[in-house]
C-alpha positions in Angstrom: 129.3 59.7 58.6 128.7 55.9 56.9 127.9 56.0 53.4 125.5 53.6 52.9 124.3 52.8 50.0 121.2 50.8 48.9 121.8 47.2 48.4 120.7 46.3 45.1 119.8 42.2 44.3 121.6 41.1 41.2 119.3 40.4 38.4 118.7 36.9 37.9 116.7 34.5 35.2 116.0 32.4 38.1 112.4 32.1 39.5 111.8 33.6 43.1 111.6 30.8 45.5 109.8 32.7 48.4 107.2 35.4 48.9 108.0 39.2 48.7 108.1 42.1 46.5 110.5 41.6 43.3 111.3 43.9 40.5 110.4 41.8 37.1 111.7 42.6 33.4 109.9 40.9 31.0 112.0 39.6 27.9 111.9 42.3 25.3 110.9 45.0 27.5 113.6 47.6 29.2 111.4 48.7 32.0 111.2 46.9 35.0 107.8 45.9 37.1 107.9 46.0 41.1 105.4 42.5 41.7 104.3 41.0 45.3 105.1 37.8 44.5 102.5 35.5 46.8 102.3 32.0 47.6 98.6 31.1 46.2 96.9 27.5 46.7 100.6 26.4 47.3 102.0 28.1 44.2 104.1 31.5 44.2 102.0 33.8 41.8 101.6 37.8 40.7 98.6 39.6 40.8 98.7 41.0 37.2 96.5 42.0 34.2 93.6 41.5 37.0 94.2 37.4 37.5 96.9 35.7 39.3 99.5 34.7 37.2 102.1 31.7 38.3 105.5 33.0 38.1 106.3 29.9 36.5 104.6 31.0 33.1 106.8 34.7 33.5 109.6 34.7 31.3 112.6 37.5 31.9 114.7 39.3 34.8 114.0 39.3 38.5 115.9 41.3 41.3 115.0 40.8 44.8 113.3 40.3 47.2 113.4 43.9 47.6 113.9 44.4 51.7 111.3 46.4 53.8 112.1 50.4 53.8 114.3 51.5 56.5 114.4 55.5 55.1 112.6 58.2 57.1 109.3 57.7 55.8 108.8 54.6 57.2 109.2 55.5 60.8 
C-alpha cells in the first residue's frame, strides 16, 4: 500500500497569480479562509463580504491553489 499523503502548498505572503481556490489568513487572524480567487474585468478578485474584493487590497497568508479532489467522493 502507498501512503500518500495530501500535498499541502506552503504558505506564502505572495499574491496568487492565477485563478483557483486558495486558503487566505488574514493578518491578525489564526483561522484560515478557503476563497475562489477569479479573474474579474482583467483583475484576480474574491467574492467576499458580498462585493468583489481585488486580492491586491488583501493583506496576510495564502496557500494554494488547492488542486481538484481526487478522494472517493468525487467519483
Amino acid at each position: 500500500m502507498i501512503d500518500e499523503q495530501p500535498v499541502v502548498p506552503p504558505q506564502i505572503t505572495t499574491l496568487p497569480t492565477l485563478p483557483g481556490v486558495y486558503w487566505y489568513r488574514p493578518v491578525g487572524l489564526s483561522c484560515s479562509l478557503r476563497l475562489e480567487v477569479r479573474l474579474t474585468d482583467g483583475e484576480l478578485t474574491v467574492w467576499w463580504a458580498n462585493r468583489n474584493i481585488a486580492i491586491a487590497k488583501l493583506s496576510g497568508y495564502w496557500r494554494g491553489p488547492i488542486p481538484p479532489s481526487t478522494g472517493p467522493s468525487s467519483r
